[in-house]
C-alpha positions in Angstrom: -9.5 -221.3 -169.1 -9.4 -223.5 -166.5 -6.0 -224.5 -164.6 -5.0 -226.2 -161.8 -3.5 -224.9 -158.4 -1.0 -227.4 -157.6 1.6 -225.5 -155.6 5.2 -225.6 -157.3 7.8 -227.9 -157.3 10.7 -228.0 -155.2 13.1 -227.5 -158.5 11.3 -224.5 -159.1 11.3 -223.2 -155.9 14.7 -223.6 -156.0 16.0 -222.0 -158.6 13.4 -219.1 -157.7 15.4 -218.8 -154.8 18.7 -218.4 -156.3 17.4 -215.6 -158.3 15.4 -214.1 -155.3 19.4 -213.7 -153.8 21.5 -212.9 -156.8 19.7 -211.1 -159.9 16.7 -209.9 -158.4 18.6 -207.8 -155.4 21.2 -206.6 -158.0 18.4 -205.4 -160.2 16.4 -203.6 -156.8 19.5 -202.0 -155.9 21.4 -200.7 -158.8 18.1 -199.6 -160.6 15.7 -198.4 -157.7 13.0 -200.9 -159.2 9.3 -199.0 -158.9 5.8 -199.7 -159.5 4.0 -196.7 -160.8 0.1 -196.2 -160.3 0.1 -198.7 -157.3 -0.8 -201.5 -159.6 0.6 -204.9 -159.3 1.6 -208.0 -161.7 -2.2 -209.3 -162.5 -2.4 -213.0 -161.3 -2.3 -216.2 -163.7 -3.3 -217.9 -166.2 -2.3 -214.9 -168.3 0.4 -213.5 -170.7 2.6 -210.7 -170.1 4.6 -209.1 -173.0 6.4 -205.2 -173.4 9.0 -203.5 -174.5 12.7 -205.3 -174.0 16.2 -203.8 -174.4 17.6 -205.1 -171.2 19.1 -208.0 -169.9 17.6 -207.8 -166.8 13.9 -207.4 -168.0 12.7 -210.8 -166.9 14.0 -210.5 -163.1 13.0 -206.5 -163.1 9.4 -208.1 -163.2 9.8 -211.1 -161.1 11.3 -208.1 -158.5 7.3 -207.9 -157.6 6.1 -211.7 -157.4 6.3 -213.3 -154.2 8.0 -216.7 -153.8 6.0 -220.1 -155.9 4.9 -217.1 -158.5 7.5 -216.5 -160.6 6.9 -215.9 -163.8 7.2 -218.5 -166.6 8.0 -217.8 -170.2 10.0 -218.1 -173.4 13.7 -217.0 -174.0 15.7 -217.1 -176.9 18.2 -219.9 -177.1 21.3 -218.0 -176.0 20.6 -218.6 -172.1 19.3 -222.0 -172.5 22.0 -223.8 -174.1 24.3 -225.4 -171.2 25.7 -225.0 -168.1 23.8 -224.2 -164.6 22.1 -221.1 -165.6 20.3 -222.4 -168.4 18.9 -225.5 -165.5 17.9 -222.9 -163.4 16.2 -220.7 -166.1 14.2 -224.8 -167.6 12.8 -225.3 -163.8 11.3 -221.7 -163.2 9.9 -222.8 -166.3 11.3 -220.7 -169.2 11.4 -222.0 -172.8 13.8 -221.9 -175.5 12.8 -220.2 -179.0 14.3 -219.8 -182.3 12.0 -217.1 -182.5 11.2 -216.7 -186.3 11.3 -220.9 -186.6 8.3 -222.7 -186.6 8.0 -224.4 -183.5 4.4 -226.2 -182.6 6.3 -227.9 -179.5 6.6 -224.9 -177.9 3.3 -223.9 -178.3 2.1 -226.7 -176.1 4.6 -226.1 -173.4 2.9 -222.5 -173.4 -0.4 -224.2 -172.9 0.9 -226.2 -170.7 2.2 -223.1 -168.4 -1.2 -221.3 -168.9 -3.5 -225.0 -167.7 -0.8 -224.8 -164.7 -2.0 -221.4 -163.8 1.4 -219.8 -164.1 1.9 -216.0 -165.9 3.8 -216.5 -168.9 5.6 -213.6 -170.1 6.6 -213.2 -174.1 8.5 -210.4 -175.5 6.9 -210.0 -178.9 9.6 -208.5 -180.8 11.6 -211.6 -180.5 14.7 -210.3 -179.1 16.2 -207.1 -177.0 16.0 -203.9 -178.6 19.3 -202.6 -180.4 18.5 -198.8 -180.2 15.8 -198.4 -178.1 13.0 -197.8 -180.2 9.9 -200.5 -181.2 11.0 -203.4 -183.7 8.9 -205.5 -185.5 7.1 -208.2 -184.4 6.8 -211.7 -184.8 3.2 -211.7 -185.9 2.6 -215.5 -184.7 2.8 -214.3 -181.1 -0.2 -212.2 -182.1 -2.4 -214.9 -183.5 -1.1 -216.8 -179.7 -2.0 -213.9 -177.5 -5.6 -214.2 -179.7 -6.4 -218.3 -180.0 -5.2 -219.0 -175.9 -8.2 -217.5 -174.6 -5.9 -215.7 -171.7 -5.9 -212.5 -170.7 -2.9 -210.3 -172.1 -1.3 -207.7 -170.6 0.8 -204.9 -171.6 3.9 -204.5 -168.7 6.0 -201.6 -169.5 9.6 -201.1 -168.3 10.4 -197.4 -168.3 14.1 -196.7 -168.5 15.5 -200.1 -169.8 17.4 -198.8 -172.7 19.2 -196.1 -170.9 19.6 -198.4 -167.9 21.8 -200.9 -169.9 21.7 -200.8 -173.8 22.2 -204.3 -175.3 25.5 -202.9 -176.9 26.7 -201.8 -173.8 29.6 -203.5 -171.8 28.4 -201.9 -168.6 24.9 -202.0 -166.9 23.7 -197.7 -166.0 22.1 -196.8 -162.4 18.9 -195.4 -163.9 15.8 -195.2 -161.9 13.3 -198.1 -163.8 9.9 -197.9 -163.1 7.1 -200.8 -164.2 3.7 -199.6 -165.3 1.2 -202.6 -165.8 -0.9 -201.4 -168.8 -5.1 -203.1 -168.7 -5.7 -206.5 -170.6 -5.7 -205.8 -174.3 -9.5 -206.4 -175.7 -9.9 -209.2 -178.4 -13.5 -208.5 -178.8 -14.7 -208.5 -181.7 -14.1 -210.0 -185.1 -10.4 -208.9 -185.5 -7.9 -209.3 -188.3 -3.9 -210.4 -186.9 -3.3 -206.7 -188.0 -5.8 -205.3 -186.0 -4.3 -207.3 -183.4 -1.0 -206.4 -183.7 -2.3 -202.7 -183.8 -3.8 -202.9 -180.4 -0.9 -205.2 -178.9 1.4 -202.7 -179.8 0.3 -199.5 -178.8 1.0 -199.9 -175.6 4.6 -200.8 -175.4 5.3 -198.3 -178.8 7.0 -195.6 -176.8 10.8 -194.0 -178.1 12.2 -195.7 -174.8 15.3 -193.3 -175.6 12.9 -190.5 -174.3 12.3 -190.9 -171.0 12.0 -188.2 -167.9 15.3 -186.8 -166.4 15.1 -188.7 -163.0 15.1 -191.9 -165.1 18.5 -190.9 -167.0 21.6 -192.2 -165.3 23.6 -189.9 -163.9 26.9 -191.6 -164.5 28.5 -194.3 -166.2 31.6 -196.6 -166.0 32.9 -196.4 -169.6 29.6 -195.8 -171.5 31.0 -195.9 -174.8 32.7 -199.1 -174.7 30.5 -201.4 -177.3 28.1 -198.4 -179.3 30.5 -199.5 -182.6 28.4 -202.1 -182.6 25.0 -200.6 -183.0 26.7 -197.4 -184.4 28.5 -199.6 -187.1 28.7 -197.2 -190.0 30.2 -193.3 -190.8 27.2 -191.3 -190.9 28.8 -189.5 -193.6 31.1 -191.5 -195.3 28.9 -194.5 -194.9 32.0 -196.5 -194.0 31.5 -199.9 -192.2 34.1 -200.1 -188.9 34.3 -196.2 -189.3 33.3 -195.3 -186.0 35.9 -195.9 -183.5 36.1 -196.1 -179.4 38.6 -194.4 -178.5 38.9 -194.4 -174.4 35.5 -195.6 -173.2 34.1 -192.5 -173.1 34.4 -191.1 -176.6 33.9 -191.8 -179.9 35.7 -190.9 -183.3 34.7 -191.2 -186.6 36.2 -191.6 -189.6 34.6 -187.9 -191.4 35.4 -186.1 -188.7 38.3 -184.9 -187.1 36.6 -184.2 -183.5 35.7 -186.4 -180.9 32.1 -187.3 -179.9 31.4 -187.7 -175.5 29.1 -190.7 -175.3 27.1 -189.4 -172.3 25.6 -192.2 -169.6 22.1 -192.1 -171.1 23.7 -192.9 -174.5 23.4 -189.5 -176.3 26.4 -187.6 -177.6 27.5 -184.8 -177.7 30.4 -183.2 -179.8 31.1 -179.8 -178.0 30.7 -179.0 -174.3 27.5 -176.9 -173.9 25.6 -178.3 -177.5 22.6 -179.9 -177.3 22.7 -183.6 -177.3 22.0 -185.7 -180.4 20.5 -189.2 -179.7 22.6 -192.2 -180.8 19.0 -194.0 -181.8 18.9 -191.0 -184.6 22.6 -191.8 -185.8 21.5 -195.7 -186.2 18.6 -194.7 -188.3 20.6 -192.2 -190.4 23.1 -195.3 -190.9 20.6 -198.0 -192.0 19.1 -196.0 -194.6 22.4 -195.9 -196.4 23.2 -197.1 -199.8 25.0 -200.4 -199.9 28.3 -200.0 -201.6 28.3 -201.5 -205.2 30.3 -203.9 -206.7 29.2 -207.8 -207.2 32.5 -209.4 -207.0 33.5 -206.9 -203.8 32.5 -208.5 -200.3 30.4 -205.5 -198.2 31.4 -207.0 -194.6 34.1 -209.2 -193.4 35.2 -210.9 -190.3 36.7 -213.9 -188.6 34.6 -215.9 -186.7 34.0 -219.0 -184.7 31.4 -221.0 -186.3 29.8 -224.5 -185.8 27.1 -225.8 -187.6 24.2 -228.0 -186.1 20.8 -229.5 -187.3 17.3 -227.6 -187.3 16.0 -230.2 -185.3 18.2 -230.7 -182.8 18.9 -226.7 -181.9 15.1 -226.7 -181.7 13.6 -229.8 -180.2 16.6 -231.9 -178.3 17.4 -231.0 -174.4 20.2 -227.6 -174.3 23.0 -230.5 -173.3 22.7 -232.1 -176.5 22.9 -229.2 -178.5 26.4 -227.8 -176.8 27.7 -231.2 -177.2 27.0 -231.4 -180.8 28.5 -227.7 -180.8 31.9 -228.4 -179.0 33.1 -231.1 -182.0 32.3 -228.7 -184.5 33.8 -225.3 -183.6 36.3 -223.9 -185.7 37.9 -220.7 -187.0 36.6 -219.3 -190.6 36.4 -216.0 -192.4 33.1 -214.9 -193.0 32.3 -212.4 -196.3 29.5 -210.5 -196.9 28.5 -210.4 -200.8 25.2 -208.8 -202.5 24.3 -212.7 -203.6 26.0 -214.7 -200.9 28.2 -215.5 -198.1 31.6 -216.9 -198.1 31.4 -218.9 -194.7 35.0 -220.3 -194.9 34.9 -222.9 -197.6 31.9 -223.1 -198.3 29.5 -220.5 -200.3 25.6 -220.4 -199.2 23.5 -218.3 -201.8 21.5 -215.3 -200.0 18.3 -216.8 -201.4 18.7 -220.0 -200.1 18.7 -218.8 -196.7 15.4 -219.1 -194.8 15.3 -218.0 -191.4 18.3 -216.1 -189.4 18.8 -214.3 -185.8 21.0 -212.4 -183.8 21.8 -213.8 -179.7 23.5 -212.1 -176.8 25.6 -208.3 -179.0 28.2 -210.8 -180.8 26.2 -213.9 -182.1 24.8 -215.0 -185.8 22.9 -217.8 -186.9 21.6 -218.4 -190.7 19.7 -221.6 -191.6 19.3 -222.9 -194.9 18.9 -226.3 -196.4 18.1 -227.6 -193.2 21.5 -226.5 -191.7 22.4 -224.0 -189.1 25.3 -222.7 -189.5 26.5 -220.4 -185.9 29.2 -217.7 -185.8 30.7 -216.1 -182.5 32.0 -212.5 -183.4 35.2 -211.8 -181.6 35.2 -208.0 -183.4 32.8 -206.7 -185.5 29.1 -205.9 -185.8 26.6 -208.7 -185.6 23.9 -205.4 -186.4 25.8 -204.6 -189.2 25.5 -208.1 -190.9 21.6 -208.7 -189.3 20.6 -205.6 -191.0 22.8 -206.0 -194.5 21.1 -209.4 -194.8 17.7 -208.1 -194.4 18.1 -205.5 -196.8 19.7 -207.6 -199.6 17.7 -210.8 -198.8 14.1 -209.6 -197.4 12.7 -212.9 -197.9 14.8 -214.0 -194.9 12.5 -214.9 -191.9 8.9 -213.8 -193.4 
């Protein structure tokens, strides 16, 4: 591929700048950034992809460019919708996704990037991790990393998860290391499957198993948020049946004892007992049966929504979107069914819904008919619905 070497613009070099003095230092000094095996970022055109649980993932890697190489890349919406963050994040160069959405123009701003000579980084699994472990992935990126004709490599963040879980209120000071994996090999006549395969074993480690020097030692209230990825009784099965009670511990509703979440996110019950891991709770919880009963709503909560058209959320500049968005927020109750929502007054059939995604621990969106229809959880789990939805709708986003 060839590209061209013109330097970068000021705008860019600007906003490089303000996160050269705000994020990236934070990042470098309340997580000890390290590269492991003396290896450094490869050089552009390429792609970089790995795991991502964190917040902080894109400025942990842009801790190790130097200034004019930022990385470029894509983003889900939630940072690139208004105000002067989201203009900094457009002139480093990142892009906005809907991630499971078709979106062709996006694939020629990628191009673009890549022609420019920039490294574009992609998280794969089109959002941050909930529990730490490997999600699926959003096999067009695959058929991407395969038809660009750039190298791809596989950048791993070790201690992400435990450093600040995306249900966490508060970020962990865990010692994160980055371990730049080779370029992937393409060659031969491969199948997306075979590509996915090969893309993915790379980045497909348990990040809630990590070394003991990478495991905070403390944590300011690291409890505070786990109902929302812990969003079920493992026994009772009971949605809202787990409970913080103090920051620190948990109680649920089948047990009279208290749980201690510890900094790294594991709990323990009893002083002296082994750990359990809160990733094993979450799995025991989504395998549950759904509670019967047609005409009984599973989930409820109160909400503010907005609606706002397909096109615009995914081709119109982030301004227009919030301002289409401000005359259109409102207060509704939102109920979960086994064959549809009640989204205020109005009733949307689960099979009528095409595509939906979570953004930032406490945002939904759904689109169907053309519509997309936004709610902003003030309580609640937005897992809990995310996960509901998949498993009475599975159509949704395939």
């Amino acid at each position: 591929m060839v590209h061209n070497t013109i330097s970068p613009p000021l705008r860019q070099i600007a906003a490089e700048l303000a996160f050269r003095s705000t994020l990236i230092p934070f990042s470098q000094a309340f997580w000890d950034l390290e590269m492991v095996d003396g290896h450094e970022l490869p050089p552009g055109p390429c792609f970089i992809y790995g795991n991502h649980s964190g917040n902080y993932d894109p400025f942990i890697y842009n801790a190790f460019t130097r200034l004019g190489e930022a990385t470029a890349g894509v983003m889900t919406m939630e940072y690139l919708e208004s105000g002067p963050i989201a203009a900094l994040f457009q002139a480093v160069g990142i892009r906005g996704t809907r991630k499971w959405v078709p979106e062709p123009h996006l694939i020629r701003s990628i191009y673009r990037m890549l022609e420019a000579g920039r490294r574009v980084v992609v998280f794969p699994e089109g959002g941050r991790r909930w529990d730490g472990r490997p999600a699926p992935w959003i096999a067009s990126t695959a058929k991407l990393f395969m038809r660009a004709g750039a190298p791809v490599y596989p950048v791993e963040i070790i201690g992400s998860y435990v450093a600040w879980p995306r249900w966490a209120a508060w970020p962990r000071p865990a010692h994160i290391k980055v371990k730049v994996h080779p370029a992937v090999d393409f060659s031969g006549a491969l199948t997306v499957e075979e590509a996915l395969r090969r893309l993915q074993a790379p980045i497909a480690a348990d990040e809630t198993e990590v070394p003991e020097h990478v495991r905070p030692g403390w944590a300011f209230r690291p409890a505070v948020g786990i109902d929302r990825l812990l969003y079920r009784d493992p026994v009772t099965g009971e949605f809202g049946g787990v409970k913080v009670t103090d920051g620190y511990h948990i109680s649920m509703a089948s047990q009279s004892s208290r749980w201690r979440v510890l900094p790294d996110s594991r709990l323990r019950q009893r002083p002296g007992e082994a750990p359990i891991s809160s990733a094993d709770l979450y799995e025991t919880i989504r395998s549950l049966p759904l509670p019967e009963g047609i005409d009984k709503p599973i989930l409820t909560t109160r909400a503010v929504t907005w609606t706002s058209g397909v096109g615009s959320v995914a081709l119109h500049p982030a301004h227009r979107v919030h301002e289409a968005r401000a005359h259109r927020l409102q207060h509704a109750d939102l109920s979960l069914y086994h064959d549809r929502i009640a989204w205020g007054e109005t009733s949307i059939a689960l099979e009528d819904i095409r595509y939906m995604g979570m953004e930032r621990s406490d945002r939904l969106w759904i689109i169907s008919h053309g519509v997309q229809r936004n709610a902003h959880f003030s309580h609640g789990s937005v897992l809990a619905w995310y996960d509901t939805l998949l498993r009475l709708a599975p159509h949704i986003n395939t």
